[in-house]
C-alpha positions, 0 to 999 in steps of 0.5 A, spaced: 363 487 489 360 489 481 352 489 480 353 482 476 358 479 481 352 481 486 347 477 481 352 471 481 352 472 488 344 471 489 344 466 484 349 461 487 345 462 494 339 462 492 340 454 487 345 451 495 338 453 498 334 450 493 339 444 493 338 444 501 332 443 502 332 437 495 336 434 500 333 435 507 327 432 503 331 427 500 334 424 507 327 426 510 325 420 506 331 415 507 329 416 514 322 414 514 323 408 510 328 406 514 323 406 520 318 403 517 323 396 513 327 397 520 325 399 527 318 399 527 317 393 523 321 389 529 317 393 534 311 391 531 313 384 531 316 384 539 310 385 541 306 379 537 311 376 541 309 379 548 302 378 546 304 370 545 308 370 551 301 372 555 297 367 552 301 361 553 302 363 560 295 363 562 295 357 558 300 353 562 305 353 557 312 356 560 316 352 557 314 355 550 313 362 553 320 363 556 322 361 549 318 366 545 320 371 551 328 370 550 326 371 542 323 377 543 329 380 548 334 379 543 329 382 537 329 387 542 336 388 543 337 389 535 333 394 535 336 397 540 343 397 537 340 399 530 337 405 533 344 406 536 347 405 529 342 410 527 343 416 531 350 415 531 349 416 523 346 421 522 351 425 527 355 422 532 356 426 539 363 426 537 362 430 531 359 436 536 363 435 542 370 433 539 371 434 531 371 432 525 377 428 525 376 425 532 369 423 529 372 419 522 377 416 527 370 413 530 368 411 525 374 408 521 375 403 527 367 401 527 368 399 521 374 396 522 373 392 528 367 388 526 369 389 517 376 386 519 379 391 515 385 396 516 382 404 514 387 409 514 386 416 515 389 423 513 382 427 515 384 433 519 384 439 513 376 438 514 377 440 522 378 447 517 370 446 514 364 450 517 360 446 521 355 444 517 360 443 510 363 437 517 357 435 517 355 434 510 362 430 509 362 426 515 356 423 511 359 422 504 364 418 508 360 415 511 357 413 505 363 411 502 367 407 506 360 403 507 360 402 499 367 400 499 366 395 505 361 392 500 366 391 495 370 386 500 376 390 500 382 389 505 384 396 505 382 403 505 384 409 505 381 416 507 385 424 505 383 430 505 386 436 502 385 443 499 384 443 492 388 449 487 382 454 488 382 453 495 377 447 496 376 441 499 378 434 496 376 428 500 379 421 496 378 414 498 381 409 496 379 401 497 382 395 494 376 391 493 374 388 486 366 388 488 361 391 483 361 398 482 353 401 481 351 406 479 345 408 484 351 407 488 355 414 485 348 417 485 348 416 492 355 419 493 353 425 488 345 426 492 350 428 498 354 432 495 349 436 492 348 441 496 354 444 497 356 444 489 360 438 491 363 434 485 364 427 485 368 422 480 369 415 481 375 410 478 375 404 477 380 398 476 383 391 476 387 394 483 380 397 486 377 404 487 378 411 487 373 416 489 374 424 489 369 429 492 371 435 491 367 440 493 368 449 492 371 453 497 365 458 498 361 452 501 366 449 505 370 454 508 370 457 515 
């Protein structure tokens, strides 16, 4: 390798690791305001809820306590399935113990199930990825196949394949007619940032079409 190759070489390494912890960062923050709007939220009012429940039954009123109690479990139990949603998010078990496919496979089909709509999948090139190249793609899918679902589709399509240079290409195609924001793109974008990801949105009578293209020395084992 050459002395500018070399200097190349740093220069990419040193703007991904600069990129990286932009986005940790970025995700750090998404994170907490999720907790607070969310979770926490939900936790604080379970336990006014509790506290009611307590002072009703010392005032005799069990009527009204086993009501506000039977709220409260149900609040509870959202939030038990929101956290759950959250940690599966953020890296499914799947995605360690099984692979990238199995874990879009997952993923597709909770999202089919309770969106009524059909997810096809070509996804097995990106088992060829590094382990945190899956990682990061799980969440740009994810990402997407939320975004299309918002677009009230009743088809969509995930592929991933090489590009020319020897990259990775992820296309997802959906046939919805729903606004396409542009916050929404930079969503997309933010997350593939770090790995010098490209991406590319198209839009038109017949749906949507985004292309995450992302460079071979980022991606590759």
């Amino acid at each position: 390798m050459t002395a500018p190759d070399v200097e190349t070489h740093a220069s990419q390494q040193a703007r991904l690791a600069e990129q990286l912890i932009t986005a940790e960062q970025d995700e750090r923050r998404r994170l907490a305001l999720f907790l607070h709007d969310g979770p926490v939220q939900s936790l604080s009012g379970i336990a006014l809820m509790l506290d009611a429940v307590r002072h009703a039954i010392d005032e005799g009123r069990l009527d009204d306590a086993h009501q506000i109690l039977e709220t409260a479990l149900e609040r509870h139990r959202d939030t038990i399935r929101s956290l759950r949603d959250l940690s599966f998010n953020l890296e499914p078990v799947v995605l360690r113990d099984q692979g990238f496919a199995a874990a879009v496979q997952g993923l597709a089909e909770r999202l089919g199930i309770s969106e009524e709509i059909q997810i096809d999948l070509d996804v097995e090139p990106g088992e060829s990825l590094t382990d945190n190249a899956q990682v990061a793609l799980y969440q740009i899918v994810r990402e997407a196949l939320n975004q299309a679902v918002r677009r009230g589709p009743t088809r969509i399509s995930v592929s991933i394949g090489a590009t020319e240079g020897g990259g990775i290409a992820t296309v997802i195609v959906d046939d919805g007619h729903g606004e396409r924001r542009r916050a929404s793109v930079e969503e997309i974008e933010s997350r593939a940032r770090p790995m010098n990801g490209s991406v590319t949105v198209e839009g038109s009578g017949d749906g949507t079409v985004v292309r995450i293209e992302v460079p071979a020395y980022t991606a590759r084992r």
